[in-house]
C-alpha positions in Angstrom: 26.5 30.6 -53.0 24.4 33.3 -51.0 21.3 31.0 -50.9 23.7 28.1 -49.7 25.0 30.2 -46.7 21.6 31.8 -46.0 20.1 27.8 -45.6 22.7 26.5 -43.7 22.9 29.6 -41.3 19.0 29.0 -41.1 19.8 25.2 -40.0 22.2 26.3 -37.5 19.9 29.0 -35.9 16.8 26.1 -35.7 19.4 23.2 -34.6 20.4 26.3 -31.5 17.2 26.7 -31.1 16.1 22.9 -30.7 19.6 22.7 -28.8 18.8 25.6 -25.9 14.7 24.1 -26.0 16.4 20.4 -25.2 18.9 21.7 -22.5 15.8 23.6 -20.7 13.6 20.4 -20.7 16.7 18.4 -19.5 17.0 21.4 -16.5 13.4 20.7 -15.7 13.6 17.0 -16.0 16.7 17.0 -13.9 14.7 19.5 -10.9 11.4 17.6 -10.8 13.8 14.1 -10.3 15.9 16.1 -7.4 12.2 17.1 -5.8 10.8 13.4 -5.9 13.8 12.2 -5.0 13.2 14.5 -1.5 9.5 13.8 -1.1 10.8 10.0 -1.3 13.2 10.6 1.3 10.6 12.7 3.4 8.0 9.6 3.2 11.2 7.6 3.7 11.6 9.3 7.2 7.6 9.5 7.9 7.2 6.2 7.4 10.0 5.5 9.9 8.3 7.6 12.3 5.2 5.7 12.2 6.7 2.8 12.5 8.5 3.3 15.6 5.5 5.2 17.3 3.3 2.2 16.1 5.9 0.4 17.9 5.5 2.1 20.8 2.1 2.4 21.2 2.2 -1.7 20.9 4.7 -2.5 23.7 2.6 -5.4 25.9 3.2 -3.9 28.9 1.3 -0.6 27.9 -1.7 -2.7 26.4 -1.8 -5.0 29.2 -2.0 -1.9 31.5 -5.0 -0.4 29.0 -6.4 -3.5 29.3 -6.7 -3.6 33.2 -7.8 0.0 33.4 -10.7 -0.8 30.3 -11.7 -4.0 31.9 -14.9 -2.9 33.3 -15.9 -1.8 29.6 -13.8 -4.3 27.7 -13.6 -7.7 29.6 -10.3 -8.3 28.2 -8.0 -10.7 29.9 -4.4 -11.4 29.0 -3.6 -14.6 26.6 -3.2 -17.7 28.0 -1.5 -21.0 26.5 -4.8 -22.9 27.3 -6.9 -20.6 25.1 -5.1 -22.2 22.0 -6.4 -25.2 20.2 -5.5 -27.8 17.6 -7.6 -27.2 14.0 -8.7 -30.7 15.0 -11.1 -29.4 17.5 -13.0 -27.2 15.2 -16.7 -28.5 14.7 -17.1 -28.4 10.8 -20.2 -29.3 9.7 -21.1 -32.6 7.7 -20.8 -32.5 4.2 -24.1 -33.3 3.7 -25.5 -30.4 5.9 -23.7 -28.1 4.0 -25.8 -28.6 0.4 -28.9 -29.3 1.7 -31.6 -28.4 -0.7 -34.2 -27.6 2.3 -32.2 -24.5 2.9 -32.0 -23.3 -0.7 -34.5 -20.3 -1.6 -37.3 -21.1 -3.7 -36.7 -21.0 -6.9 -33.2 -22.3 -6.7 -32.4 -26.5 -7.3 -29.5 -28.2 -6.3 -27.3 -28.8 -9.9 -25.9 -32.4 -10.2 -21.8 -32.5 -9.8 
């Protein structure tokens, strides 16, 4: 009977013991969520920062005025409609010109399709 109580008294010490160790790593589970969850909400807010000053720093009438003062450096001018074009107009080259074998290295031969 003595041996019997001395066990189980042993089992309930090592099940506290496993008990408090599981609680603390719950705890410290439970803090480094809560600090993630604030450096989320921190980037959360940066991000909406830099967003609205990228916003800012975009707005066309600030551009077009860097643009005028820059002009002697850049040579930008402001869009037009008549600097658009259809993909139409685009000058592709022939097919042929494209796997010539003159302009392969040396060395290299054109495989048959």
């Amino acid at each position: 009977m003595r041996f019997t109580t001395l066990v189980a008294a042993l089992i309930v010490i090592g099940l506290g013991y496993w008990a408090y160790h599981q609680t603390i790593q719950t705890q410290m589970a439970d803090r480094d969520v809560d600090r993630l969850q604030r450096q989320i909400a921190a980037e959360h807010e940066r991000l909406g920062v830099l967003r609205a000053e990228w916003a800012y720093l975009n707005r066309p009438d600030r551009l077009r005025e860097l643009a005028q003062f820059n002009f002697d450096r850049l040579g930008l001018l402001p869009l037009a409609p008549d600097q658009f074009g259809d993909a139409a107009q685009i000058p592709f080259p022939a097919p042929d010109a494209l796997y010539d074998n003159a302009s392969l290295p040396d060395g290299y031969e054109e495989e048959p399709l």
